[in-house]
C-alpha positions as YAML, in Angstrom:
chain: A
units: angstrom
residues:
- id: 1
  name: UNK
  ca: [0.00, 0.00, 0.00]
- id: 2
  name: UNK
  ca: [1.36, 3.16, -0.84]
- id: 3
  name: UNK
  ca: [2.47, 5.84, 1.99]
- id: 4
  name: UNK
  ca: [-0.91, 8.32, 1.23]
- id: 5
  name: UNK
  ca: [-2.69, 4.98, 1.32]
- id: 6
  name: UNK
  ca: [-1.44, 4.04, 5.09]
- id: 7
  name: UNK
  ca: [-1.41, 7.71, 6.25]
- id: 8
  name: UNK
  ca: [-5.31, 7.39, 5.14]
- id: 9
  name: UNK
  ca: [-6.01, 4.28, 6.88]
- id: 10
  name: UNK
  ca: [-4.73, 5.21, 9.69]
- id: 11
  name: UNK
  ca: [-6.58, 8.70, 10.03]
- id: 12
  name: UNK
  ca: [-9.72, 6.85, 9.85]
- id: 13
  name: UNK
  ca: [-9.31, 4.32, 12.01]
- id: 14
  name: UNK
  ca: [-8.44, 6.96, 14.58]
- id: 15
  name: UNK
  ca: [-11.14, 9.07, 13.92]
- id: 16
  name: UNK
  ca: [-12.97, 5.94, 14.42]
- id: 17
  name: UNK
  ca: [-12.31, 4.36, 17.26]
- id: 18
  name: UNK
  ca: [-11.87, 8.10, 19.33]
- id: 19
  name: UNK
  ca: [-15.72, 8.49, 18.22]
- id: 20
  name: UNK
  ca: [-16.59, 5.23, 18.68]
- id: 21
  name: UNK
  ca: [-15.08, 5.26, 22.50]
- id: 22
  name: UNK
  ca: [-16.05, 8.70, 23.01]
- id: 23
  name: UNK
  ca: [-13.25, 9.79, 24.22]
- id: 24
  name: UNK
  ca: [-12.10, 12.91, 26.44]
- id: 25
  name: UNK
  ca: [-9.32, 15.12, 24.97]
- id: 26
  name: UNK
  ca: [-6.62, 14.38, 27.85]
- id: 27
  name: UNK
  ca: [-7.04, 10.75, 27.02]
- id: 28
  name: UNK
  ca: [-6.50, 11.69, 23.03]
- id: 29
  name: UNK
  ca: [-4.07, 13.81, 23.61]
- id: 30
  name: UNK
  ca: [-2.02, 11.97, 25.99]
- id: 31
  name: UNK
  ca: [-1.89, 8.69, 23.44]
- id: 32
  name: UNK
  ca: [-1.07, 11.26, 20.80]
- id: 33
  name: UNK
  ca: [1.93, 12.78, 22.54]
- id: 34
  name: UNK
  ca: [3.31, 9.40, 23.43]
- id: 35
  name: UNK
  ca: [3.35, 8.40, 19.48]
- id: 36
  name: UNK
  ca: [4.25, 11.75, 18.62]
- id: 37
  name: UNK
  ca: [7.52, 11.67, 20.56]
- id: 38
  name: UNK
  ca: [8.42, 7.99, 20.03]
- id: 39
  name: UNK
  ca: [8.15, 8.44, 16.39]
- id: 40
  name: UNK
  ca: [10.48, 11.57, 16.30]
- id: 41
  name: UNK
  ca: [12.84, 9.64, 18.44]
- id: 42
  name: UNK
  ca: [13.07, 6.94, 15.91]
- id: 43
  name: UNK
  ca: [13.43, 9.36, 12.97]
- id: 44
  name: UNK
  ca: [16.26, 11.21, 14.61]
- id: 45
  name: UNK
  ca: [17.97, 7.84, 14.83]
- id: 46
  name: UNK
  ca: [17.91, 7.84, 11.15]
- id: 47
  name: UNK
  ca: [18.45, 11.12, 10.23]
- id: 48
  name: UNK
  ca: [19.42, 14.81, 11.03]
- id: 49
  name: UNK
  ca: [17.19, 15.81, 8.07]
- id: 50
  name: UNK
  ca: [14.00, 16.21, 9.58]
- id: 51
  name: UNK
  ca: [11.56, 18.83, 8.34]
- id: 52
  name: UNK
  ca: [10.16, 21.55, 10.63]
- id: 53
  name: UNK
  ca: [7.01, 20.29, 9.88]
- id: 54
  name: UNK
  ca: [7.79, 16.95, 11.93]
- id: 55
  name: UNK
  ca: [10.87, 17.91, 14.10]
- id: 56
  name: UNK
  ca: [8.34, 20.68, 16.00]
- id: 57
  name: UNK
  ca: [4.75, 21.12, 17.09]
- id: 58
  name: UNK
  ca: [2.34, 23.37, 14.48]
- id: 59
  name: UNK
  ca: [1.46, 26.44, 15.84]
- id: 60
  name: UNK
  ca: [-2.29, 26.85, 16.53]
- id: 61
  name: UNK
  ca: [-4.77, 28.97, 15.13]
- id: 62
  name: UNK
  ca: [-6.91, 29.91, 18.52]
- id: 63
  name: UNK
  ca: [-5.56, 31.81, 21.36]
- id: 64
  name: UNK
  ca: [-5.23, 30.21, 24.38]
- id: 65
  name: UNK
  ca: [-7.78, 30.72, 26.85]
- id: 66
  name: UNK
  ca: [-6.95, 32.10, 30.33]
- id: 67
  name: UNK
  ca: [-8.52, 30.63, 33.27]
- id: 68
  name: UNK
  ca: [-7.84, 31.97, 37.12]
- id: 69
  name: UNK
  ca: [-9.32, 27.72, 38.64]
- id: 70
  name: UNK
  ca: [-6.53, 25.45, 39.82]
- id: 71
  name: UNK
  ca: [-6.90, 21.97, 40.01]
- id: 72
  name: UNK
  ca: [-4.14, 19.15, 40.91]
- id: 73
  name: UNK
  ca: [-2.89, 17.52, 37.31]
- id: 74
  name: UNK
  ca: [-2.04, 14.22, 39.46]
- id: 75
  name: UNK
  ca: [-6.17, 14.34, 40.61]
- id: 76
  name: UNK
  ca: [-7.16, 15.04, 36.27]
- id: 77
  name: UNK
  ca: [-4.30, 12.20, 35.77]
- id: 78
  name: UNK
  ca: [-5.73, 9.41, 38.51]
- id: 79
  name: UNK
  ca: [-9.27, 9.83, 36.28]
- id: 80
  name: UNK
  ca: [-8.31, 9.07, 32.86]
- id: 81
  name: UNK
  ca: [-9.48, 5.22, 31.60]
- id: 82
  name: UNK
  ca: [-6.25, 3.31, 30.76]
- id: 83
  name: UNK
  ca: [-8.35, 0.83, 29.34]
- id: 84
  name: UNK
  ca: [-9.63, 3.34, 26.59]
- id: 85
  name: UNK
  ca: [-5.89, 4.57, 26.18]
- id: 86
  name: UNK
  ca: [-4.39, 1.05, 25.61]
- id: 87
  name: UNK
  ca: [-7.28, 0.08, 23.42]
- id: 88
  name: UNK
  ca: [-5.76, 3.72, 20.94]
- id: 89
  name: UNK
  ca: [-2.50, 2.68, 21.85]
- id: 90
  name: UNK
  ca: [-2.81, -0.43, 20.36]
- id: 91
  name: UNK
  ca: [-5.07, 0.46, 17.37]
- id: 92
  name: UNK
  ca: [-1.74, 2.91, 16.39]
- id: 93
  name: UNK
  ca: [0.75, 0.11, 16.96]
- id: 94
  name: UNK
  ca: [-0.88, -2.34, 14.99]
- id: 95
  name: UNK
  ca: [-2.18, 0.23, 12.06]
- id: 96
  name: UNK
  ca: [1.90, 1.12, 11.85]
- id: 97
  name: UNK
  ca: [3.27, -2.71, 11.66]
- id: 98
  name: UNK
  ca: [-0.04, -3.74, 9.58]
- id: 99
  name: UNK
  ca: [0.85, -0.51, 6.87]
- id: 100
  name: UNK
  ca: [4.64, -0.97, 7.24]
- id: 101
  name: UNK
  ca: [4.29, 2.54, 7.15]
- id: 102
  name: UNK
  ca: [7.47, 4.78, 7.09]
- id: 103
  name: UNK
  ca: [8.00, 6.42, 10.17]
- id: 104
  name: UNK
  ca: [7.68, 10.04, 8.48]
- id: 105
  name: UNK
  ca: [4.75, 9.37, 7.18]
- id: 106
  name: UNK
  ca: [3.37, 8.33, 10.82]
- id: 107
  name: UNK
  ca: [4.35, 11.10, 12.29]
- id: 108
  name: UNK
  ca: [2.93, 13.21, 10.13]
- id: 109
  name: UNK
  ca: [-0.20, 11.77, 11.13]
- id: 110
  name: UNK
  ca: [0.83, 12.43, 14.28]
- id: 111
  name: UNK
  ca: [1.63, 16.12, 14.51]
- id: 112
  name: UNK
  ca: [-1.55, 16.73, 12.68]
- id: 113
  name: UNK
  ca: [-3.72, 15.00, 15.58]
- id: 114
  name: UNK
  ca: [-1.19, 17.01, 18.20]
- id: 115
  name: UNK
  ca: [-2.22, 20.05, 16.47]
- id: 116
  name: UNK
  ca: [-5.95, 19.24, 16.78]
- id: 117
  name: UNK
  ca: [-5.65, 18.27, 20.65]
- id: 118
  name: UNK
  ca: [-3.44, 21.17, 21.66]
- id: 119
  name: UNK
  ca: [-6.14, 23.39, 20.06]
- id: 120
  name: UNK
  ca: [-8.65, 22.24, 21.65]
- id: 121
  name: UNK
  ca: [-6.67, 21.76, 24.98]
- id: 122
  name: UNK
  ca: [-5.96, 25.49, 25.15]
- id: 123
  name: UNK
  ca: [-9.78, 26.14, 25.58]
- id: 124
  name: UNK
  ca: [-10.22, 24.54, 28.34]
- id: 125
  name: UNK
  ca: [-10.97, 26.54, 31.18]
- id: 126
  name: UNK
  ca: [-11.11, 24.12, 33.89]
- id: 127
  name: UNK
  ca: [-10.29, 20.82, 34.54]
- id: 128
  name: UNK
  ca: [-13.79, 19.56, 33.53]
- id: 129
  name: UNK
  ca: [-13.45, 20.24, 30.22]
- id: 130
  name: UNK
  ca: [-10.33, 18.06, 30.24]
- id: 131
  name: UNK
  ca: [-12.67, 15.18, 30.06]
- id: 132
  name: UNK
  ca: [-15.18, 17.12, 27.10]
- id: 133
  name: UNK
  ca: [-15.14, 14.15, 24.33]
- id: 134
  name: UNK
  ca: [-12.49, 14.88, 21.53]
- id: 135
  name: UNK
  ca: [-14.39, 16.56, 18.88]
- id: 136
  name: UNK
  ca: [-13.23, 16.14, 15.37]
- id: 137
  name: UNK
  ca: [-14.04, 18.31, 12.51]
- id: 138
  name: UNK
  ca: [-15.77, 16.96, 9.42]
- id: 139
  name: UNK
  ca: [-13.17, 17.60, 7.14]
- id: 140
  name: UNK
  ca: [-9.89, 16.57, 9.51]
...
């Protein structure tokens, strides 16, 4: 299967199963980071040529939004499902090995799904909304 191929195989079954399970943003987005950086970590073992595109974050569109409530990140952390998370985890791993797909082109995938969660993570004004479901736009 060709690289645009995999990269579209595996965008759908993400934005499958994360609508399928519902799930809350800091579960999405803390799956997402862990791929994220384990991919760039193996593409910096092959090469110093990385494109800014993969070797940083995007920059998002939306401003941040401020909020003066506190909570403890350890409290958000102890509520999160592993279940759910291995369950994404695992869809990943296997949709990688299954595609044979080249690490760039993962982490492409990647970065774009890191650029969706950040966005939505920086408009969240308290630690409720930490747990909102992951909402995905039409056309991602």
């Amino acid at each position: 299967m060709s690289g645009a191929d995999s990269m579209v195989t595996l965008q759908e079954r993400l934005v499958n199963l994360i609508n399928q399970l519902n799930m809350p943003i800091l579960e999405t987005s803390m799956v997402v980071s862990r791929w994220t950086n384990r991919l760039l970590i193996q593409l910096k073992e092959h090469t110093d040529d990385i494109p800014e595109n993969l070797l940083h974050p995007w920059p998002l569109d939306v401003e941040p939004v401020e909020s003066n409530s506190s909570f403890e990140l350890e409290k958000a952390l102890s509520l999160v499902d592993r279940d759910r998370m291995d369950i994404l985890d695992t869809l990943i791993r296997v949709t990688l090995e299954e595609e044979q797909m080249l690490v760039s082109d993962a982490l492409g995938v990647m970065r774009s799904w890191e650029h969706l969660v950040r966005g939505q993570l920086s408009q969240a004004a308290g630690p409720g909304q930490l747990f909102s479901p992951t909402e995905i736009p039409d056309d991602f």
